[in-house]
C-alpha positions, 0 to 999 in steps of 0.5 A, spaced: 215 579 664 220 585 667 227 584 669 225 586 676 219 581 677 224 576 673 229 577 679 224 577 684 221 570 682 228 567 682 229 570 690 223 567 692 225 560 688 231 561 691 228 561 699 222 557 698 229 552 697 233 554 702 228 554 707 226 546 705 233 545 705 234 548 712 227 544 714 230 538 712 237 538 715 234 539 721 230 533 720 236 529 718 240 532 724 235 530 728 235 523 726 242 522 725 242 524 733 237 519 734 241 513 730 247 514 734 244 513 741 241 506 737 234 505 740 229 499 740 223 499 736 219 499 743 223 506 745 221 509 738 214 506 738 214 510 744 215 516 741 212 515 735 205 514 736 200 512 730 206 510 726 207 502 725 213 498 724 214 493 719 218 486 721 222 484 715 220 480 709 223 477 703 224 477 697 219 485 697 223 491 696 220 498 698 220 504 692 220 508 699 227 505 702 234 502 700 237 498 706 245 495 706 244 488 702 251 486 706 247 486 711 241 482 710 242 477 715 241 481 721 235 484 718 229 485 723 225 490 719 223 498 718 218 504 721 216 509 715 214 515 716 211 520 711 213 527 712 210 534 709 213 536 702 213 529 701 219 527 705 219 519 707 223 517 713 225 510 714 228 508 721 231 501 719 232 496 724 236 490 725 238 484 730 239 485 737 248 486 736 252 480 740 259 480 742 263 474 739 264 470 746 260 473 750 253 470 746 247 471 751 242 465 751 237 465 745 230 466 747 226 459 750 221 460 746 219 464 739 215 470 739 214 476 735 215 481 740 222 480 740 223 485 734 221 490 740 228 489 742 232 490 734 235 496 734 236 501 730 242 502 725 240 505 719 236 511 717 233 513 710 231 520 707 227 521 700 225 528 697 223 529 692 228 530 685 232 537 687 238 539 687 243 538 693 247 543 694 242 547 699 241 541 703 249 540 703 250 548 705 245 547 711 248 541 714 255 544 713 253 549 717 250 544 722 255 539 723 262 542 718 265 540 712 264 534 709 270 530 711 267 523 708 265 516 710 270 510 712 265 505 708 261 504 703 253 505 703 252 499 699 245 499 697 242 498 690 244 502 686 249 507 690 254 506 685 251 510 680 249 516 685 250 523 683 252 529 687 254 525 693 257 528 698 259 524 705 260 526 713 262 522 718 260 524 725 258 521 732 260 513 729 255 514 723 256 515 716 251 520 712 251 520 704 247 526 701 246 524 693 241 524 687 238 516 686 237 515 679 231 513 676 234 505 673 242 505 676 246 504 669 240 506 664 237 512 664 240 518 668 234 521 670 233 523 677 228 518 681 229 522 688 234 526 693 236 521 698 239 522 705 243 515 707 246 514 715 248 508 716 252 506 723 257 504 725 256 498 728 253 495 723 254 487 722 256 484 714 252 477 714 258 472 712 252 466 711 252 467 703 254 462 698 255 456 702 253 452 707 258 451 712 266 455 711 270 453 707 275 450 712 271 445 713 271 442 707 279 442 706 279 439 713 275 433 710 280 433 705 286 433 709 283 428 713 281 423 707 288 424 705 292 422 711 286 417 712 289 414 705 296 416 706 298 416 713 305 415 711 305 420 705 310 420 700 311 427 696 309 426 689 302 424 694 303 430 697 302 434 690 295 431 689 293 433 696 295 441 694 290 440 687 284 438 690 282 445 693 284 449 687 290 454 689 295 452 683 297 458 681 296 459 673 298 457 668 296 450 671 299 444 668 298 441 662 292 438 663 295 431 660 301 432 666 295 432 672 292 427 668 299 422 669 298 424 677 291 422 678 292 415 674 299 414 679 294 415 684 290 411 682 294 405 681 296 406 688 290 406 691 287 400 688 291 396 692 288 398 699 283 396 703 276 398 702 276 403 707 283 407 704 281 406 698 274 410 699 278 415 702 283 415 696 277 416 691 275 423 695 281 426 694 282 423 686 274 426 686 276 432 688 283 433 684 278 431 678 274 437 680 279 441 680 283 439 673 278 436 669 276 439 662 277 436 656 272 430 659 275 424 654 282 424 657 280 422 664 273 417 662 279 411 663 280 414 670 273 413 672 271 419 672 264 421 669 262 427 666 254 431 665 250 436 661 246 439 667 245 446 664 247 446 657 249 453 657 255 450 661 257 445 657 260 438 660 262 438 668 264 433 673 259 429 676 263 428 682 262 420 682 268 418 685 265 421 691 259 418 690 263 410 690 267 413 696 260 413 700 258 407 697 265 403 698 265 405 704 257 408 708 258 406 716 265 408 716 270 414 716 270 415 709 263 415 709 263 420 714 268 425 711 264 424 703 258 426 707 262 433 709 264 434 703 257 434 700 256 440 704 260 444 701 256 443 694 250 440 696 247 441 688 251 435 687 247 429 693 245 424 690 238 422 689 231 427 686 227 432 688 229 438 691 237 439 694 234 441 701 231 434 701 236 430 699 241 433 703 236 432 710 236 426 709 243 425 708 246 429 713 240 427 718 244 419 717 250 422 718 248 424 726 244 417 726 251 413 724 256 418 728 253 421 734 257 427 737 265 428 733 269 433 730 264 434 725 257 433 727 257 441 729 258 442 722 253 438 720 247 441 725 249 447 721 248 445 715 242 441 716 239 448 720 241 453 713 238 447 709 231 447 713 231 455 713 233 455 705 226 450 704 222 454 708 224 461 704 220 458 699 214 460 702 215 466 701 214 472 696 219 472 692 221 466 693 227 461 688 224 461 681 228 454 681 223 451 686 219 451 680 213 455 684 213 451 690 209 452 695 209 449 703 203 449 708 203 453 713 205 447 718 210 445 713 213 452 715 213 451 722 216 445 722 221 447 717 222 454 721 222 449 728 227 445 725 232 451 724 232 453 730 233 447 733 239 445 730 243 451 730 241 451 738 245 444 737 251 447 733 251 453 738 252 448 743 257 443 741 261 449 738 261 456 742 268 458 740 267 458 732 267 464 729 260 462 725 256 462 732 255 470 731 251 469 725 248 463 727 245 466 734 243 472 730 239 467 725 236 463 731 233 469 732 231 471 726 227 466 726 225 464 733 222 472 732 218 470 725 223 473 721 224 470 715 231 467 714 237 469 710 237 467 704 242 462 700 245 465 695 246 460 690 242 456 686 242 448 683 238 449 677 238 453 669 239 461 670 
């Protein structure tokens, strides 16, 4: 081949590739455009006609899409669309948006055309593996210089992209990148991947809990104060080791240990209702200051082997005599609460979602309407939803590949929805009523719910 034709070929490679990126810069112009003004997937229906949309489900990842994993909880599904030269577009949908204070009602009765009015957030463009700087030139001249994003993109695998370059224009942030074949192990490029998040976008914040973790320190200070009304200081100090925010280096552990045994010791001569109080706050000092098990069996304190790669714990039994010292009253209640802050350690067999209804549906029974049934109808709402996510592909493998029909779905599902209607109306000012709505929603729309993000088996 003479140097001529060399040069020549190398020309027509070089265009062929401009013109790809031009072609693809403006699509994705086109498309950033788009996701700025947030249309429906009724209104992107209409202009894309022979295209399909497809709600969201769970547990299933997509080799044609990444989404933002933070923001899984207002997640209503995806359109893709199959372009020339092997471009994919996805535009990603989310939950309707909700101002904090300004919730509007939940739909009356569920339907799956509710997801006409998600709108979208998110948009993703995959090419084929090439390199990224003729595509970066030709949105450079479009919309100027890269001048970054103000936020990450958080999708899986992000933080291994190469060539990243990033803008931020009409409140959306774009990512131009090269996505690697398995993040962290091979260096290999999968695709070319174009990324627009907007601005708007919503952090779910329902993840590792029930209900916030307030309200578990509340229900501590209450049980104190039920125990102690007039507190002395040296009571006062075993109130501040019960939720674990002793700056390190802690205390020996033979010096809590004095602590608890004083407390103890006071405790067992008040009646039964302050001592059950009592108990919660020594179970939750033990939690917190526990490890060498030996020393605190004197205290009444029990320990378990429940995942033997996590040795010896705490098995919460102070808190289980509490409840059964004192099950009709405040004391009672307050056990119930703090249950709901790790609801692996319930009494009872069986799945935790099914020892914490029974629990929690007792607690409403027993207490009505107060101070805490917002956040137990809230919690009842999350536990009923995480049951009904067994149902689906994907689902926890600690549920040991169980499975419900398609009526214990619907009752699970109808059980959530009505419970967070309740919470959302025995409590409008919470700052959790945003993500409770939008769970609601979710489900009033057959979505799946968001999932719950811890465990109460063996990894």
């Amino acid at each position: 081949m003479s140097r001529r034709w060399l040069v020549a070929l190398l020309c027509a490679t070089a265009c062929a590739r401009a013109d790809t990126a031009e072609a693809l810069a403006r699509e994705v112009n086109a498309g950033v455009a788009a996701l700025s003004s947030h249309p429906s997937v009724a209104g992107w229906r209409a202009a894309h006609r022979g295209e399909r949309f497809a709600p969201a489900t769970l547990g299933q990842s997509s080799p044609a899409y990444e989404t933002d994993f933070l923001m899984e909880g207002a997640w209503c599904g995806a359109w893709v669309s199959h372009l020339p030269g092997g471009l994919i577009r996805t535009a990603q949908f989310y939950v309707p948006t909700v101002r904090q204070g300004a919730l509007p009602p939940l739909p009356d009765a569920p339907s799956p055309r509710l997801t006409d009015s998600c709108a979208m957030e998110g948009l993703w463009y995959q090419a084929p593996p090439q390199p990224t700087a003729a595509l970066v030139q030709a949105l450079t001249k479009v919309w100027g210089k890269p001048n970054g994003g103000p936020v990450k993109p958080n999708v899986r695998g992000w933080a291994f992209w190469r060539g990243v370059t990033a803008w931020h224009r009409a409140g959306v942030s774009v990512w131009v990148a090269l996505d690697l074949l398995e993040p962290g192990v091979s260096a290999a490029v999968k695709r070319l991947a174009v990324y627009a998040r907007a601005d708007t976008a919503r952090e779910s914040t329902f993840s590792l809990s029930l209900v916030p973790g307030r309200i578990a320190r509340r229900a501590l200070d209450a049980a104190w104060q039920l125990a102690a009304p007039q507190p002395s200081p040296s009571s006062a100090t075993i109130l501040s080791d019960t939720q674990c925010e002793r700056h390190w280096p802690k205390e020996p552990e033979t010096a809590a240990l004095a602590r608890a045994r004083r407390w103890m010791r006071w405790a067992g001569d008040l009646d039964p209702p302050r001592r059950a109080a009592a108990l919660l706050v020594a179970d939750s000092f033990a939690a917190c200051n526990a490890v060498n098990s030996p020393l605190w069996k004197p205290l009444g304190a029990m320990f378990e082997t429940r995942c033997p790669q996590d040795g010896r714990i705490y098995s919460h039994n102070l808190r289980r005599r509490a409840l059964a010292l004192d099950p009709q009253g405040k004391a009672g209640e307050l056990a119930g609460i703090l249950y709901l802050a790790d609801p692996c350690f319930v009494p009872g067999r069986g799945l935790w979602q099914d020892r914490l209804i029974q629990l929690d549906e007792n607690l409403l029974q027993t207490y009505k309407v107060d101070e805490w049934s917002p956040w137990i109808c809230l919690a009842l709402a999350r536990t009923h939803a995480s049951k009904l996510v067994i149902g689906y592909p994907g689902d926890d493998p600690e549920e040991n590949g169980l499975r419900l029909t398609n009526e214990q779905k619907q009752a699970e599902r109808d059980q959530a929805i009505g419970y967070f209607r309740r919470f959302l109306e025995q409590k409008p000012e919470s700052s959790e009523t945003g993500e409770a709505w939008r769970e609601a929603w979710r489900l009033l729309a057959g979505l799946p719910p968001s999932p719950v993000r811890f465990g109460c088996g063996c990894e």
